[in-house]
C-alpha positions as CSV (number, residue, x, y, z in Angstrom):
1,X,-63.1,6.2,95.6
2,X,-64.7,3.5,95.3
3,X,-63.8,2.3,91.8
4,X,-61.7,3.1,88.8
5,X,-64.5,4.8,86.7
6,X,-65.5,6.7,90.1
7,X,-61.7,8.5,89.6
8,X,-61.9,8.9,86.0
9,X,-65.4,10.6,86.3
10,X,-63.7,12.6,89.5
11,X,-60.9,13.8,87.3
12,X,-62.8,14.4,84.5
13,X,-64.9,17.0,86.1
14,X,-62.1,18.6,89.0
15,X,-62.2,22.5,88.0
16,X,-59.0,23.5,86.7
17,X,-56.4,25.6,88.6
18,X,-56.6,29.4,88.3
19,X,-53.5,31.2,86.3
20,X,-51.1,33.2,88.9
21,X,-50.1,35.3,85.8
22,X,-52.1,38.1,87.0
23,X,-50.7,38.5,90.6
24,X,-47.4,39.9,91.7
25,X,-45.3,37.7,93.7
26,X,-42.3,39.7,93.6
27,X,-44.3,43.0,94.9
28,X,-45.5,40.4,97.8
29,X,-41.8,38.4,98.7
30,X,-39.4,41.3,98.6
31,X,-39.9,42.1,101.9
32,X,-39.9,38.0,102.8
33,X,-35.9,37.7,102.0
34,X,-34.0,35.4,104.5
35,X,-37.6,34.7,106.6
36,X,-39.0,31.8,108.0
37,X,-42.2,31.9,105.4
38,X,-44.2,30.1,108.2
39,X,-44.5,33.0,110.3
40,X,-46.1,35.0,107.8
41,X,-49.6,35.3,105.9
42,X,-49.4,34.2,102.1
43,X,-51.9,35.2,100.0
44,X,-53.7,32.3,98.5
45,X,-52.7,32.5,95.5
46,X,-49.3,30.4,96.5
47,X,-51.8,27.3,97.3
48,X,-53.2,24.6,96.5
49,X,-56.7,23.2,97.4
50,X,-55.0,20.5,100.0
51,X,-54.0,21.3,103.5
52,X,-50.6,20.6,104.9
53,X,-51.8,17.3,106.7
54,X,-53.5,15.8,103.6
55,X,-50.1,16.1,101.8
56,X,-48.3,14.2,104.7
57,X,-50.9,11.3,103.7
58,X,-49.3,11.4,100.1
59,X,-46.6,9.3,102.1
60,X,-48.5,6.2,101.9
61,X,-49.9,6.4,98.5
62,X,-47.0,3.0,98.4
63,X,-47.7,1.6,100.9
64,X,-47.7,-1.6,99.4
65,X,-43.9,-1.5,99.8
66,X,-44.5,-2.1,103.4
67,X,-46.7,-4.8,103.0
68,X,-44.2,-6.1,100.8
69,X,-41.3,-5.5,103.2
70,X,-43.3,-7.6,105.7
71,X,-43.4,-10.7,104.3
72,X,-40.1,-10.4,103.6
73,X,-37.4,-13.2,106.1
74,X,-34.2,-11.4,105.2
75,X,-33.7,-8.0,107.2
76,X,-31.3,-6.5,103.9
77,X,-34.1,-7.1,101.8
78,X,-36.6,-5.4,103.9
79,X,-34.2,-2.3,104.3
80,X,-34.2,-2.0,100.2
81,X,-38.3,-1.8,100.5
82,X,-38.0,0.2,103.1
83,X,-35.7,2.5,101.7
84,X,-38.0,2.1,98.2
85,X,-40.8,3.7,100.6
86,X,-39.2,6.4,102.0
87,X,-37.9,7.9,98.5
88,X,-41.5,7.1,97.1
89,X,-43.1,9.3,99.7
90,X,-41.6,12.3,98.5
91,X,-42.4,11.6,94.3
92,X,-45.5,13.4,94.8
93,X,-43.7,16.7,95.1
94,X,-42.6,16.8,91.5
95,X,-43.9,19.8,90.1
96,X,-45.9,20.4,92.9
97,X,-44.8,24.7,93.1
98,X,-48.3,25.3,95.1
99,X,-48.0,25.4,98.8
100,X,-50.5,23.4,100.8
101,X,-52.7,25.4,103.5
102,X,-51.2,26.0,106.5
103,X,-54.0,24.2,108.8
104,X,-55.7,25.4,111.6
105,X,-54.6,24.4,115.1
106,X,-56.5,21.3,116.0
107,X,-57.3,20.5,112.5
108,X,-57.8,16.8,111.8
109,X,-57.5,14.6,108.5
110,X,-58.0,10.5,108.6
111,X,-58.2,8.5,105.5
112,X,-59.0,4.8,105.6
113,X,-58.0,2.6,102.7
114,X,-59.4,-1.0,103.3
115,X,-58.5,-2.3,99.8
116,X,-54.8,-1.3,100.3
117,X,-54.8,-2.4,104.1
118,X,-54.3,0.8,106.1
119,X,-55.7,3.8,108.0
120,X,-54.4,6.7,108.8
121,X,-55.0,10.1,111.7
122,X,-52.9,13.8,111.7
123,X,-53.8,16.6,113.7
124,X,-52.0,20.2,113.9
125,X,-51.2,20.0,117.2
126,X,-48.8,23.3,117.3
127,X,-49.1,26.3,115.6
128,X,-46.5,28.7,116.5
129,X,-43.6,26.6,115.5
130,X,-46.3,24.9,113.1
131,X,-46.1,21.0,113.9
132,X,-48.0,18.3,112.2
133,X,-48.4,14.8,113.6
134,X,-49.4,11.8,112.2
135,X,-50.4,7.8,112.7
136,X,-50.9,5.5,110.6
137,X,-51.5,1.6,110.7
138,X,-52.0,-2.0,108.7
139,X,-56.0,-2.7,109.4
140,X,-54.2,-6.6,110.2
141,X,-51.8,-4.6,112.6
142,X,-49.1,-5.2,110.2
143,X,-47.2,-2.2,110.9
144,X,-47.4,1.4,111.8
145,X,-46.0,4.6,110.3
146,X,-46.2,7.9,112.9
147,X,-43.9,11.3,113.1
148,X,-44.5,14.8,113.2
149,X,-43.2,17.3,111.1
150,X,-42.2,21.0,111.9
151,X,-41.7,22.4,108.2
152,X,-39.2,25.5,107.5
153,X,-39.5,27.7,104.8
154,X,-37.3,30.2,103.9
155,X,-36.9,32.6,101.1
156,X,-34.0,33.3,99.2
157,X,-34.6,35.9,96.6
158,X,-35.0,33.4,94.0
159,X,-36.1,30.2,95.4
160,X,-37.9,28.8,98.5
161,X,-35.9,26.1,100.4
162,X,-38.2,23.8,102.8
163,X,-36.7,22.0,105.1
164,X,-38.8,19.4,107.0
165,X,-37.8,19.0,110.1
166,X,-39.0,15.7,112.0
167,X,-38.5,12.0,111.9
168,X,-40.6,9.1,110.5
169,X,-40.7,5.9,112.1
170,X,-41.7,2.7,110.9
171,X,-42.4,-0.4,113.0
172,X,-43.1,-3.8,111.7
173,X,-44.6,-5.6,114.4
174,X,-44.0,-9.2,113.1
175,X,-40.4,-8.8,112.9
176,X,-40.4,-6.6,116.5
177,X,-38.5,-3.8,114.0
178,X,-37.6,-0.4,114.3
179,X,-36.9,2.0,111.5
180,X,-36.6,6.2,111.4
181,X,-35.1,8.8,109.1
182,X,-35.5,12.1,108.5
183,X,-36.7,13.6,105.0
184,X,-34.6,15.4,102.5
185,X,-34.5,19.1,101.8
186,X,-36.9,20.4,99.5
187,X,-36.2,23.8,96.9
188,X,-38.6,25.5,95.1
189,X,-36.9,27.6,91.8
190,X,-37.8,30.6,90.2
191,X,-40.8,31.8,92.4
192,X,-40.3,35.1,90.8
193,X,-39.2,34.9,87.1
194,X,-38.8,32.1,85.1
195,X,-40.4,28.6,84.8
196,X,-41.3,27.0,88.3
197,X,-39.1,23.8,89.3
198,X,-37.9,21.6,92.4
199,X,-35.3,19.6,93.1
200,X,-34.9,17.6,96.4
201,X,-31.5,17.2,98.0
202,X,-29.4,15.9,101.2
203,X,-28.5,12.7,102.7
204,X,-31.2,10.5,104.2
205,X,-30.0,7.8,106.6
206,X,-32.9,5.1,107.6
207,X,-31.5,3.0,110.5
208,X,-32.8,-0.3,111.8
209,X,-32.7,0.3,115.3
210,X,-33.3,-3.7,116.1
211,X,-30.6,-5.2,113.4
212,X,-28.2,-1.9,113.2
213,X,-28.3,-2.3,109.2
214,X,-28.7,1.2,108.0
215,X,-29.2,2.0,104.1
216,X,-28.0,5.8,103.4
217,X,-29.5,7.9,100.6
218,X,-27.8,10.7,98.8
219,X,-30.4,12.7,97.1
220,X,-28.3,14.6,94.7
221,X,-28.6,18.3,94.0
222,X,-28.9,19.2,90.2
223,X,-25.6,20.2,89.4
224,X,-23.8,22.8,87.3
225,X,-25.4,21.0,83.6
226,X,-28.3,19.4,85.4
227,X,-27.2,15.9,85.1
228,X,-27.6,14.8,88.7
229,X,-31.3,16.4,88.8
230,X,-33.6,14.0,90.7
231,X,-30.7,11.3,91.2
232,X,-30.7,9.0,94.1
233,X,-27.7,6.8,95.0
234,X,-26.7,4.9,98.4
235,X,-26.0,1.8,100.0
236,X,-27.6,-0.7,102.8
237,X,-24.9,-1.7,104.8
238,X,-25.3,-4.4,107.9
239,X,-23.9,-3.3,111.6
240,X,-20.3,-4.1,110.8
241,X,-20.5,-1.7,108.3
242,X,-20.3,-4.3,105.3
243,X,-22.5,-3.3,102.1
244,X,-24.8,-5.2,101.0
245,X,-26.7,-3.6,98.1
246,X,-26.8,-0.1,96.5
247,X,-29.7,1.6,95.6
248,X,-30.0,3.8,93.0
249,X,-32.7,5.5,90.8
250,X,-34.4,8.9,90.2
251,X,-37.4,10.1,93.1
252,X,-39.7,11.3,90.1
253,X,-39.9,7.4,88.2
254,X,-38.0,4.7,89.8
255,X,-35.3,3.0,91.9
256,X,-33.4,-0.2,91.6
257,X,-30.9,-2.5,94.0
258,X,-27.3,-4.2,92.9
259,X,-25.0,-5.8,94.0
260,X,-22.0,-3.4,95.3
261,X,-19.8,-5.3,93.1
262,X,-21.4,-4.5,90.0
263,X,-22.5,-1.4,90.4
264,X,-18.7,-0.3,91.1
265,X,-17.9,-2.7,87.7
266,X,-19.9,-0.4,85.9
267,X,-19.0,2.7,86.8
268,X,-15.5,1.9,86.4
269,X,-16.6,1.0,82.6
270,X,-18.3,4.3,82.1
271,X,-15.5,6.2,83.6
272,X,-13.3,4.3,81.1
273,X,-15.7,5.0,77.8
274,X,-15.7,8.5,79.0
275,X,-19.5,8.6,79.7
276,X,-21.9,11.4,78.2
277,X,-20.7,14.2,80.6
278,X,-18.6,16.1,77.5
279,X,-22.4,16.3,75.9
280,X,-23.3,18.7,78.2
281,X,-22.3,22.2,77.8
282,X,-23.6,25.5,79.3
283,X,-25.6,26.5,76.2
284,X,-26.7,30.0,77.5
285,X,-25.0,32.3,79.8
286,X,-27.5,34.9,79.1
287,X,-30.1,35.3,81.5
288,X,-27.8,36.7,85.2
289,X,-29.4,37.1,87.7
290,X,-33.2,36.7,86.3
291,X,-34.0,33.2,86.8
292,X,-32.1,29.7,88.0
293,X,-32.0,27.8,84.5
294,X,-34.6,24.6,84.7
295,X,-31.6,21.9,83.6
296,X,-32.9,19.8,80.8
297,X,-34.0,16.4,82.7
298,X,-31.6,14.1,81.2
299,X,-31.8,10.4,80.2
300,X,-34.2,8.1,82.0
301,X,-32.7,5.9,84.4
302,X,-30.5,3.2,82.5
303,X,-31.2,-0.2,84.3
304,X,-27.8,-1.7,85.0
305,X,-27.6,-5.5,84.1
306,X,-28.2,-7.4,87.6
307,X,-30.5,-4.9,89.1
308,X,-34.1,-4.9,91.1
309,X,-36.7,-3.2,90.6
310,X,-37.6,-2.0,93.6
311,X,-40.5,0.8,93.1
312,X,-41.7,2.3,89.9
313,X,-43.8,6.2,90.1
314,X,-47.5,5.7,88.8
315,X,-48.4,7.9,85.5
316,X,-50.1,11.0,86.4
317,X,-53.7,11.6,85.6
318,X,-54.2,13.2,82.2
319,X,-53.9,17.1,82.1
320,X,-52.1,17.0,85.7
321,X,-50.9,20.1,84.9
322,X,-53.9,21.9,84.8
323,X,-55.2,20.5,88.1
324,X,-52.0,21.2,90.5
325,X,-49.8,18.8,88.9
326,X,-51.8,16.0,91.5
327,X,-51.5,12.3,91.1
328,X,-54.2,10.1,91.2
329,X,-53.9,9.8,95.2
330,X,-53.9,13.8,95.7
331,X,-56.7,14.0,93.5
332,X,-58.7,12.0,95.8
333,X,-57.8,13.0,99.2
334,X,-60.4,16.1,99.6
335,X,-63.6,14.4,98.2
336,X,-66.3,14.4,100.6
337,X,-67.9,11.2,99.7
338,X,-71.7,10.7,100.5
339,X,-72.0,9.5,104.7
340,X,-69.4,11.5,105.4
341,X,-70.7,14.5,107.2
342,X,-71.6,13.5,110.7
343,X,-69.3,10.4,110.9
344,X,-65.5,12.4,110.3
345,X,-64.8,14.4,112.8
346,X,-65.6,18.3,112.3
347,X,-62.2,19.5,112.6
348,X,-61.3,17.2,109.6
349,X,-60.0,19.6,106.4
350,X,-62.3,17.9,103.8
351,X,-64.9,20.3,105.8
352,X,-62.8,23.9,105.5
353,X,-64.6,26.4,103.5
354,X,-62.0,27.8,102.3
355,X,-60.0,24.5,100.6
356,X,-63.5,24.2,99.2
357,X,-64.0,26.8,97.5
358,X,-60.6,26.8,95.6
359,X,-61.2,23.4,94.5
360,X,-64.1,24.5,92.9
361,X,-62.8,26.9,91.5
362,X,-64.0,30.1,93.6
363,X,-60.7,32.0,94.6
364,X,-62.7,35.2,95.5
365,X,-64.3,32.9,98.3
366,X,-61.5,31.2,98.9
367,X,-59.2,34.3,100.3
368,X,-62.3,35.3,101.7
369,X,-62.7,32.4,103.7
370,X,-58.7,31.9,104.9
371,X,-58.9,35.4,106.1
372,X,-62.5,34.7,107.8
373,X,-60.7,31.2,109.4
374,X,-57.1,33.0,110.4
375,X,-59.2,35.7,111.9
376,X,-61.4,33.4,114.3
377,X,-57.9,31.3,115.1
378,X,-56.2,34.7,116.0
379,X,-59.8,35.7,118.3
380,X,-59.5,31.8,120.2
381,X,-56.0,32.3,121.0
382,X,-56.7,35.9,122.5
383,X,-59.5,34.6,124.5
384,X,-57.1,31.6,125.8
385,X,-54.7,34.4,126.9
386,X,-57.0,36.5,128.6
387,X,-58.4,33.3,130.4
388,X,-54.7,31.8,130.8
389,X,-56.0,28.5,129.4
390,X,-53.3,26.3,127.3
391,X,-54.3,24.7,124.6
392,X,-55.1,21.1,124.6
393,X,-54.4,19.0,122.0
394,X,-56.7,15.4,121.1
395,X,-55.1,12.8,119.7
396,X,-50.8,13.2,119.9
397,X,-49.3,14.4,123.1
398,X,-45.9,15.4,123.3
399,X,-42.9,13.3,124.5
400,X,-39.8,11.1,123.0
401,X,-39.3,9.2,120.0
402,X,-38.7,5.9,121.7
403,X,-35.7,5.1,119.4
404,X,-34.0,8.3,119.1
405,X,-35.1,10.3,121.5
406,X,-35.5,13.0,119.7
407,X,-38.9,15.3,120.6
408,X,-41.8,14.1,119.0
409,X,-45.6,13.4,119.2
410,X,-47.3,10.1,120.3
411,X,-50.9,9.2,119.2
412,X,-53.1,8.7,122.2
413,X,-55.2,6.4,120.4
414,X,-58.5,6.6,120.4
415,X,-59.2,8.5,117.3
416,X,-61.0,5.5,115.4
417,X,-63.5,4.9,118.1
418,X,-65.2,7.6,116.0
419,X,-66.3,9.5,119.2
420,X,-65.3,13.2,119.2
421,X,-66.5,15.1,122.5
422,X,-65.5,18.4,123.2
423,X,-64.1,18.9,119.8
424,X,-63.0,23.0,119.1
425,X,-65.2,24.6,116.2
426,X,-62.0,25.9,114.1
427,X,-64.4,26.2,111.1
């Protein structure tokens, strides 16, 4: 995009979404129950018209928190941007119920942002466990921001729980720092009956591996009236285990950083006024076993006297709900601007027929095309049997994460010399 009228024209004329009304999920995910939802075909009507690796770039729609955090001399208040950042990258999943496309071994997706200073490469380099990698780095070699991600999904009658295995890692190179975490668990509610909804829960622990501060996030499960939905609340504390700030907030709009003192002040003070938590009641028991209740999202975050703003969410784009629920960022991430064709590389997802099509609006095309692409995926992998070839991937290769040790994928670099021989044809 190359302007702000360029995304309001964009958005003005994206096709809307098609209604799921028609379709049975329930005659489709009966026999799912208790599986791992990645080893199995899903129709396309679960999806949206974005592959898994573009929604790993919604990560860095904040990336100026990083920027931020690097001109920043004091290593606590770099781990509250930090921390700002890794509970930003997982706002854009509010709402979001459609699944992204599962991509196609070897599938690519780069983005390059020069106005907010970064660049960015993922490739599927696994299918069977699915495993997506990713690099991304400042243009003034600021920083960089790589991990892979093996996501499990699993169905549970009423929901689907993901859970996204991998670890991030974020290096600022000026301050010779290391951080990594792992995300939170993800639940999708009501994929059968009842109104669609998602909450994101577990603890999150982002370590500095070069100071030992570590700042740990709770991201708090709704609860019985709802009144924890979306909550965040931790701490940073330095290597002797002294805290230094608490964070706390909501993922959907906004975080904020006090004092530990405080903070405790004031929740001794709410205690003592006896809060708002007689307010709510169950108001329905009717319902059973139909459909996990969508709690009422409660009051906006109340800014306790003292605090920081740390990050805010950016409004949606008007009738987000009839495009996907996207943000702005999502929105743009599958345009094919004019130039591109013949400079991205060909296994790059803006170029799949079959995300195409449903963004425009064809869904008839769409399956036909995801079956067309699974098919000719299936035939390549019987033809690398039969030859006893293993497959090779271009731009990650397997090893260590150099701070935890933990299995992971390293770029190879090389990607942004914009040569690509010997590229598959997945498309």
């Amino acid at each position: 995009m190359n302007s702000e009228e360029d995304l309001v024209l964009y958005i003005k004329f994206y096709p809307p979404m098609f209604s799921r009304n028609d379709f049975s999920i329930w005659g489709f995910l009966k026999k799912c129950i208790g599986m791992e939802l990645s080893k199995i075909t899903m129709p396309i009507v679960f999806n949206e018209p974005l592959s898994f690796l573009q929604r790993i770039t919604e990560y860095m729609e904040h990336t100026y928190l990083i920027h931020k955090a690097c001109t920043r001399s004091d290593s606590i208040e770099r781990m509250q941007l930090v921390a700002a950042f890794a509970i930003s990258a997982v706002a854009s999943q509010w709402d979001r119920t459609g699944k992204p496309f599962n991509p196609l071994l070897g599938e690519t997706f780069e983005l390059t942002r020069d106005e907010e200073g970064y660049r960015m490469i993922s490739e599927q380099v696994s299918h069977h466990p699915p495993i997506s990698a990713f690099y991304s780095e400042s243009l003034n070699q600021d920083f960089s921001f790589h991990g892979s991600i093996y996501p499990k999904l699993k169905f549970w009658g009423k929901s689907v729980e993901a859970e996204p295995k991998g670890t991030m890692t974020l290096e600022l190179s000026k301050h010779r720092e290391a951080y990594t975490w792992t995300n939170p668990m993800c639940c999708v509610h009501n994929v059968i009956l009842g109104k669609l909804w998602i909450e994101q829960y577990g603890t999150v622990e982002i370590v500095n591996h070069s100071t030992g501060d570590k700042c740990v996030l709770n991201f708090k499960p709704c609860g019985m009236f709802g009144k924890e939905l979306h909550r965040v609340e931790g701490h940073i504390q330095d290597k002797s285990k002294k805290k230094h700030r608490v964070i706390y907030g909501k993922w959907t709009e906004c975080v904020y950083s006090i004092e530990p003192k405080v903070y405790e002040a004031n929740k001794k003070a709410e205690k003592k006024s006896g809060g708002d938590s007689k307010k709510h009641k169950q108001e329905q028991s009717t319902g059973g076993d139909d459909a996990d209740e969508m709690p009422d999202v409660q009051e906006t975050v109340t800014m306790i006297p003292g605090s920081t703003l740390l990050w805010r969410v950016a409004p949606r784009p008007p009738n987000s709900t009839q495009m996907y629920n996207f943000t702005n960022f999502a929105m743009t991430l599958n345009e094919l601007e004019p130039g591109m064709i013949g400079v991205i590389a060909p296994t790059d997802c803006r170029l799949r027929p079959d995300i195409r099509a449903m963004e425009n609006g064809d869904i008839d095309t769409a399956s036909r095309e995801k079956e067309r692409l699974e098919e000719k995926q299936r035939a390549a992998r019987r033809e690398r049997a039969k030859d006893e070839e293993e497959w090779s991937t271009r731009w990650f290769q397997q090893g260590n994460n150099p701070y935890t040790g933990a299995a992971d994928w390293i770029y190879k670099g090389g990607y942004f010399d914009m040569r690509y021989p010997h590229l598959p044809d997945i498309y």
